[in-house]
DOBADREN-828677 format. One record per residue (C-alpha): x, y, z; residue number from 0. Coordinates in nm, 4 decimals, m for minus. Layout:
// residues N
<r u="X" v="Y" w="Z" num="NUM"/>
...
END
This chain:
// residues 153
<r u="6.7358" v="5.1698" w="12.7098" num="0"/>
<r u="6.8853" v="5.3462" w="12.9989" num="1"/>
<r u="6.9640" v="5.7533" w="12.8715" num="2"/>
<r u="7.1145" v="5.8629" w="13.1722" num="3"/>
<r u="7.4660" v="6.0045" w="13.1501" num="4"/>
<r u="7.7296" v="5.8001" w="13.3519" num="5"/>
<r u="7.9237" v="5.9910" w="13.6066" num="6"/>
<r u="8.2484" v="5.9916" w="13.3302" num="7"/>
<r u="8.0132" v="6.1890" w="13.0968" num="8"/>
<r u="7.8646" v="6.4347" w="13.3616" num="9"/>
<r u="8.1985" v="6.5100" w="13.4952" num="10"/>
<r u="8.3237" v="6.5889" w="13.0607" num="11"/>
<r u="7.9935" v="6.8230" w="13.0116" num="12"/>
<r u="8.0534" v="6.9817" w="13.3061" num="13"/>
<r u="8.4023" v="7.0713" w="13.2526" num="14"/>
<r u="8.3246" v="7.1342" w="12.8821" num="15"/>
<r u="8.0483" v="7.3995" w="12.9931" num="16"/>
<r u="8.2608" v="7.5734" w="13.2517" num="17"/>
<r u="8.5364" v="7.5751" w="12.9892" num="18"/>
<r u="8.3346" v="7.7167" w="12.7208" num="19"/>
<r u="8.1312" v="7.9483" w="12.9386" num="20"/>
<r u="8.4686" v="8.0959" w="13.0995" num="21"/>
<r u="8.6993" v="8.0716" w="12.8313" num="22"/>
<r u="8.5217" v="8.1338" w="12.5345" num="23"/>
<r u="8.2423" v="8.4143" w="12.5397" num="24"/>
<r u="8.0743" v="8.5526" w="12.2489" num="25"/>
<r u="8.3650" v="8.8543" w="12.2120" num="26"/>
<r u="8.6424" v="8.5569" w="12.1839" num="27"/>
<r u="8.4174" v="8.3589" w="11.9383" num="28"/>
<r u="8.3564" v="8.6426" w="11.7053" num="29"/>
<r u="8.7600" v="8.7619" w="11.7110" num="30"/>
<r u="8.8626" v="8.4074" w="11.6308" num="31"/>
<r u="8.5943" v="8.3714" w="11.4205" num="32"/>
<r u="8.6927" v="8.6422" w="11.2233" num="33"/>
<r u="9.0794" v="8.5659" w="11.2378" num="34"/>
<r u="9.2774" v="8.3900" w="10.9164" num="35"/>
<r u="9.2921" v="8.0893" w="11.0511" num="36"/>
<r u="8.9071" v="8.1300" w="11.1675" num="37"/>
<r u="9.0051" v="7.8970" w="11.4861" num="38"/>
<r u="9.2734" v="7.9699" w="11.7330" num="39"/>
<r u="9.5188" v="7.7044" w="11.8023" num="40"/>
<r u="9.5678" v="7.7834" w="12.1328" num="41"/>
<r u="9.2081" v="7.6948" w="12.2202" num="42"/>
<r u="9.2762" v="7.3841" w="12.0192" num="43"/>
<r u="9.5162" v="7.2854" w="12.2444" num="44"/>
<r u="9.3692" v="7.3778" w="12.5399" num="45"/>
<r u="9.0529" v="7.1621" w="12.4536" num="46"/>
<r u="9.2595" v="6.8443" w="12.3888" num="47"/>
<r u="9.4468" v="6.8614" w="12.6616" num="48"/>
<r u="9.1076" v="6.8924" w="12.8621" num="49"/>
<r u="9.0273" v="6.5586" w="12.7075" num="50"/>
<r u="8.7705" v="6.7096" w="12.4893" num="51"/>
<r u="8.9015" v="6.5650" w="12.1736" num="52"/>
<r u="9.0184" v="6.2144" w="12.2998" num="53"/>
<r u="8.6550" v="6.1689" w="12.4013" num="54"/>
<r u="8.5175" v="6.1582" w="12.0655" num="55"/>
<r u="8.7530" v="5.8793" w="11.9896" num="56"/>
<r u="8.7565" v="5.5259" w="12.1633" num="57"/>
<r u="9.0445" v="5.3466" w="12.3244" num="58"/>
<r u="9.1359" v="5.1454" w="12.0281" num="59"/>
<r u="9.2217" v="5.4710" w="11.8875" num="60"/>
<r u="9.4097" v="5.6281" w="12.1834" num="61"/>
<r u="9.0955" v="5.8059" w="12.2977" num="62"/>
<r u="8.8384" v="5.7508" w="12.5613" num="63"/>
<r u="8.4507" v="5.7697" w="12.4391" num="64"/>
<r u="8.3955" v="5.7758" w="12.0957" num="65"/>
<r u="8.0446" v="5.6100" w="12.1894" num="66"/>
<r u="7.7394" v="5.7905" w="12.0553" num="67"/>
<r u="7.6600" v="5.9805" w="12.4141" num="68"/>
<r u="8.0184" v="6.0733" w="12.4503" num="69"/>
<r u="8.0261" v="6.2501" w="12.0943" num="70"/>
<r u="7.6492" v="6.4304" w="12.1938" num="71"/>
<r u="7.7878" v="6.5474" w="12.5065" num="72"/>
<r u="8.0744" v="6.7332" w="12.3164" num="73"/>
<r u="7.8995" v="6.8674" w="12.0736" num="74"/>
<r u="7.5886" v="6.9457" w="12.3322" num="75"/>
<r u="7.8214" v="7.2117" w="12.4625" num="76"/>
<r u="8.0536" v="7.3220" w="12.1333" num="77"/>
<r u="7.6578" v="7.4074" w="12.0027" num="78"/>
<r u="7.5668" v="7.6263" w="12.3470" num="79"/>
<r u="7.8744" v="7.8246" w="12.2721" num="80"/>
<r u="7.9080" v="7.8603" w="11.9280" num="81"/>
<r u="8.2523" v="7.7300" w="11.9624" num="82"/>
<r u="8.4246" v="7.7236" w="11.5881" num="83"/>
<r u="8.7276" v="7.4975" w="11.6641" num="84"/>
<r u="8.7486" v="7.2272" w="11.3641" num="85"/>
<r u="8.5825" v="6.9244" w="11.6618" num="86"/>
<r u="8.3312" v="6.8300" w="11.3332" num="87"/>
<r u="8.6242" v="6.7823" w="11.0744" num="88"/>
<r u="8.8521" v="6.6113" w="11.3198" num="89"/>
<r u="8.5671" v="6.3659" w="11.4062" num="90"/>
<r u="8.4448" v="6.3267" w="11.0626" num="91"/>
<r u="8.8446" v="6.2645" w="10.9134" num="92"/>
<r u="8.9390" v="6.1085" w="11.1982" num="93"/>
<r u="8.6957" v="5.8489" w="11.2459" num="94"/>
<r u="8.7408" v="5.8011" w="10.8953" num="95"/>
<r u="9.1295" v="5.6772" w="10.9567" num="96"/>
<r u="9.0553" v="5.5054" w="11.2807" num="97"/>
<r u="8.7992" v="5.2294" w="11.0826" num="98"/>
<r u="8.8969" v="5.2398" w="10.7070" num="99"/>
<r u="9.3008" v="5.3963" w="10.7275" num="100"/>
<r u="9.6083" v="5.1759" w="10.7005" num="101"/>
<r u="9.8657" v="5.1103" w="10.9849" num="102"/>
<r u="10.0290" v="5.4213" w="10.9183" num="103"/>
<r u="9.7060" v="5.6343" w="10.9276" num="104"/>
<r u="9.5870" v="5.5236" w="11.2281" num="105"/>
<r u="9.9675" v="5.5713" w="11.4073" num="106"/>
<r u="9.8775" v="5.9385" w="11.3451" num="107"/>
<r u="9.5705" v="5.9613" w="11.5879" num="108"/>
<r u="9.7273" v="6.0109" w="11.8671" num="109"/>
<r u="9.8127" v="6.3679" w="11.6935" num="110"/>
<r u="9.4686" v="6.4625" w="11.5935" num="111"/>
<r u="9.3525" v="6.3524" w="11.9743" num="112"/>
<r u="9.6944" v="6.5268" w="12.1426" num="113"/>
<r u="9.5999" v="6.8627" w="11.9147" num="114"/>
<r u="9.9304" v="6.8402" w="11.7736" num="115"/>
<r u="9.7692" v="6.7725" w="11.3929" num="116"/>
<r u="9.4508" v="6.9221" w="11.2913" num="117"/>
<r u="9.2667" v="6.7903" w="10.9672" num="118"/>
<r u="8.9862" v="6.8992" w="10.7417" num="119"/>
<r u="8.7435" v="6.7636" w="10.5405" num="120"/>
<r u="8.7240" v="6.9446" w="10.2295" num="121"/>
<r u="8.3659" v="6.9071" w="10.1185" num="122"/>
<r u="8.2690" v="7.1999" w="9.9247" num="123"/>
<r u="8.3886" v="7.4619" w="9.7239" num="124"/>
<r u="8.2632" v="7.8288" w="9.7702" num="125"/>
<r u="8.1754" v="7.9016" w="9.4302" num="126"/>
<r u="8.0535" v="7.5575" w="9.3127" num="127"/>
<r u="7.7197" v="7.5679" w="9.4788" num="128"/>
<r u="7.7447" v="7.2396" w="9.4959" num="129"/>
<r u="7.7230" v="7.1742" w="9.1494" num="130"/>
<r u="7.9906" v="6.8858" w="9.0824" num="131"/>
<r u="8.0725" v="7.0752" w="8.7096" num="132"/>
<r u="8.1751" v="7.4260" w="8.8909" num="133"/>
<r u="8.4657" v="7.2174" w="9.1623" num="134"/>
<r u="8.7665" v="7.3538" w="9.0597" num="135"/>
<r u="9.0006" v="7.1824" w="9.3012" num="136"/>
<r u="9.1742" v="6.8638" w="9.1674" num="137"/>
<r u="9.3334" v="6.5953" w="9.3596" num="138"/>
<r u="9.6803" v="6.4905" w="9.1840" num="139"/>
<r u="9.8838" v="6.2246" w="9.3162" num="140"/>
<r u="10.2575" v="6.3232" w="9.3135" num="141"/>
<r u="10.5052" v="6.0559" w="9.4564" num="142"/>
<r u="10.7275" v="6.1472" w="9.7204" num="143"/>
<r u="11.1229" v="6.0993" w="9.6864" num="144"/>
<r u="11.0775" v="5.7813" w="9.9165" num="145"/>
<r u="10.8328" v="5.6053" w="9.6921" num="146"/>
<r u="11.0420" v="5.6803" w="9.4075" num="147"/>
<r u="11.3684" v="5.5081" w="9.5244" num="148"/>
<r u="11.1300" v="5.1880" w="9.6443" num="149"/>
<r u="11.0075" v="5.1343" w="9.3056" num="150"/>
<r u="11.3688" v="5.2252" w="9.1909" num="151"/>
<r u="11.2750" v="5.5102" w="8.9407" num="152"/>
END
C-alpha cells in the first residue's frame, strides 16, 4: 500500500499549515476559545472557503476528499494548532447525512461544506458524567405548521 500523499493533498496540508500557523496563533486560539460561541465564525468561513471543509467530504456530497488521507491531513494540522473550530462535529454529523440522511438532508451539504450551516453533535451532557440516568436533555418531536396542513390537522 502506497502512503505517500498525492500532490492534491500536499498542496491542502500545506496551505492548511500556513493558514493555521499565520492566522491562528496560540493568543487567537485562547480568545476564541474563551469567547461564547467558543469558535469564531469568521475563521469558519475563512477555512471553508480555503477548501478545508469540502475536503473532508467526497464529490458525491459536493466536496472533494472525504477519503481516509484527506480527513488525516486536516485534522494532522487542526491538532498542530489547537484549532477549536467545530471540523470534528461537522464531519461526524455530516457524514452522518451524506450516507444514512434523506433527499432533503443531503440537499443541505453544500451548507455545512460552504460554512454557511454549522452542526453539532450533542453527545454528552456536562453534569451527567456519562451516566445515561443523570441526561437531562429530551428530544420532543413537535410538527411544524407544514406537516400539519399535509396530514390536514
Amino acid at each position: 500500500m502506497n502512503f505517500q500523499h498525492t500532490e492534491d493533498r500536499r498542496m491542502l496540508a500545506d496551505t492548511l499549515n500556513r493558514f493555521v500557523s499565520e492566522q491562528y496563533g496560540f493568543a487567537t486560539r485562547d480568545r476564541v476559545a474563551r469567547s461564547p460561541e467558543g469558535f469564531s465564525s469568521e475563521l469558519w468561513n475563512r477555512f471553508a472557503k480555503l477548501g478545508i471543509i469540502g475536503a473532508l467530504f467526497d464529490e458525491a456530497s459536493g466536496g472533494f476528499g472525504g477519503s481516509g488521507f484527506d480527513i488525516a491531513v486536516v485534522f494532522e494540522s487542526l491538532g498542530r494548532g489547537l484549532v477549536v473550530e467545530p471540523f470534528l462535529d461537522t464531519l461526524i454529523v455530516g457524514q452522518a447525512i451524506a450516507r444514512s440522511g434523506n433527499d432533503a438532508q443531503r440537499a443541505r451539504l453544500g451548507e455545512l461544506i460552504d460554512g454557511s450551516r454549522i452542526v453539532v453533535l450533542a453527545h454528552g451532557e456536562p453534569d451527567s458524567h456519562h451516566e445515561l440516568a443523570r441526561v437531562t436533555t429530551r428530544a420532543q418531536r413537535k410538527a411544524t405548521a407544514a406537516a400539519t396542513a399535509a396530514r390536514g390537522d
